[in-house]
Structure formats: structure tokens, C-alpha cells
C-alpha positions as CSV (number, residue, x, y, z in Angstrom):
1,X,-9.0,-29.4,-7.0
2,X,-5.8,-27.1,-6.8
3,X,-5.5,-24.9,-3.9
4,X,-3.2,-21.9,-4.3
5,X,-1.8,-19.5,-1.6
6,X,-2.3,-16.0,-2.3
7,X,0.7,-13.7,-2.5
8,X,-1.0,-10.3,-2.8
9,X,-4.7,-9.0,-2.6
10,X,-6.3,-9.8,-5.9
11,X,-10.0,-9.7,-7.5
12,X,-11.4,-12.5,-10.1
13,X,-14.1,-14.0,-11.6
14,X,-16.8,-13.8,-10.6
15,X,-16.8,-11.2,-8.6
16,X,-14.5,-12.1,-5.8
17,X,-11.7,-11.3,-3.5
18,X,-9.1,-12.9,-1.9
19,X,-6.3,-11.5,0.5
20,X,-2.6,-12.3,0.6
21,X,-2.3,-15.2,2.7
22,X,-5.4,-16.8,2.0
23,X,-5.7,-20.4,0.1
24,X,-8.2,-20.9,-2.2
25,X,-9.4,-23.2,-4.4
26,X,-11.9,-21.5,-6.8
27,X,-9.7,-19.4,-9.1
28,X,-10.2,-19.9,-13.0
29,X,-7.4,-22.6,-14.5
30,X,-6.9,-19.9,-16.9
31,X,-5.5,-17.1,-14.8
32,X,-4.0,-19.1,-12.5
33,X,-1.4,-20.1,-15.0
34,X,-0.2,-16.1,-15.5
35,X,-1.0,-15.8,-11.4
36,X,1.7,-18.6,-10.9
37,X,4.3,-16.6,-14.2
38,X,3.3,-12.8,-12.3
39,X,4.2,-14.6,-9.0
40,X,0.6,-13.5,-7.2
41,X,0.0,-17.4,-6.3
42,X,1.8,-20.5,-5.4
43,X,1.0,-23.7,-5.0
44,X,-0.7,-24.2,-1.2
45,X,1.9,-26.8,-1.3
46,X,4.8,-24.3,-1.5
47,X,6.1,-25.5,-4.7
48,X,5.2,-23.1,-7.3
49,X,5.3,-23.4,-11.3
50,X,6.7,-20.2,-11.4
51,X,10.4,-19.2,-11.6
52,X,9.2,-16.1,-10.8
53,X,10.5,-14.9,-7.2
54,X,7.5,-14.3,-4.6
55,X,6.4,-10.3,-4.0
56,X,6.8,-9.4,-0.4
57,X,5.6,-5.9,0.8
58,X,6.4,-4.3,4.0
59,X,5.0,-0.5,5.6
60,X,7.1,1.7,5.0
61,X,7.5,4.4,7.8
62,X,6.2,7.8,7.3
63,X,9.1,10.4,6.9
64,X,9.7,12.1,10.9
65,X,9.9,15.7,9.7
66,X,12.3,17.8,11.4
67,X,10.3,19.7,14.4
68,X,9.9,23.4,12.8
69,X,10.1,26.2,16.1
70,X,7.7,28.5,17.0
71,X,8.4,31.8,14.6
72,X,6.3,34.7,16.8
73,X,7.0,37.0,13.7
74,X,6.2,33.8,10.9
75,X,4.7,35.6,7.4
76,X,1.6,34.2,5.3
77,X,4.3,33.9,2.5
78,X,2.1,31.9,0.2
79,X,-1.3,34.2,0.7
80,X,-3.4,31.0,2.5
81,X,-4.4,32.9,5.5
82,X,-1.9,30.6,7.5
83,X,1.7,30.9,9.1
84,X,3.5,28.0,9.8
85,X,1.5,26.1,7.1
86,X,2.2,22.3,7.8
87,X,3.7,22.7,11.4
88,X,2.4,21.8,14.7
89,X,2.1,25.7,15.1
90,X,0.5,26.9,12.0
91,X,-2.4,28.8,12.9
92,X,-4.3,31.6,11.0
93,X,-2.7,35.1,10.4
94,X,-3.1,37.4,12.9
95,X,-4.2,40.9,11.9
96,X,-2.8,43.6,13.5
């Protein structure tokens, strides 16, 4: 039986799951052949069918915001009930 690597997380029939990385041997001849031409499988042997070029993800960092300073005299601008909305100082509006 062929045994293809998975390249990225992907459902199939009958109701099952496999993860990138895993080898398995159960997926439907059918799909496999547009698995291989999408580039979601290989071959477990490495030698795939496919000319297409293998997916690779990577985490992409969250954006570092730029720290925002304290404002003593910030203004609910936008009417939430907050100052400093997003901020490590946003706190509710005082009333005065």
C-alpha cells in the first residue's frame, strides 16, 4: 500500500485527520493524485509525483507595538468609557 508524508494538516474520507508530518497509508487513490498536483503529500519515500514545490509555513511574530506613555490628561476620544484604549495603561474614564 502507498504511504504518503503529509505536508499540511488535512481532513478526508471518512472522517479523518492527519497532521503535517505524519505518514499514512489510508488516503483515497483518488485524492491522493490532486494531494500529490496541490503539493499537500509526497511520497513517504521523498520522491513525489508532483512538480509542484512543497508548502512550508512558519509563525510569524506578532507586531511589537511601540510602548504608548502614560497620558495623566488622556481623553475618551472615541466615547468607550476608556482612555488609553489598547495600551498597557488604558483604564476607565475618570469622572471628575
Amino acid at each position: 500500500m502507498t504511504q504518503y508524508r503529509v505536508l499540511a494538516g488535512l481532513d478526508y474520507p471518512p472522517d479523518k485527520r492527519a497532521e503535517a508530518g505524519s505518514v499514512v497509508s489510508d488516503i483515497p487513490e483518488k485524492s491522493a493524485k490532486w494531494l500529490l498536483d496541490q503539493g499537500l503529500i509526497e511520497l513517504a519515500d521523498g520522491k513525489s509525483k508532483s512538480s509542484t514545490k512543497q508548502i512550508i509555513t512558519e509563525e510569524v511574530p506578532a507586531p511589537v507595538a511601540a510602548e504608548e506613555p502614560f497620558d495623566a490628561n488622556a481623553q475618551d476620544t472615541d466615547g468607550d468609557g476608556f482612555v488609553q484604549d489598547g495600551t498597557p495603561h488604558q483604564r476607565p474614564v475618570e469622572e471628575k
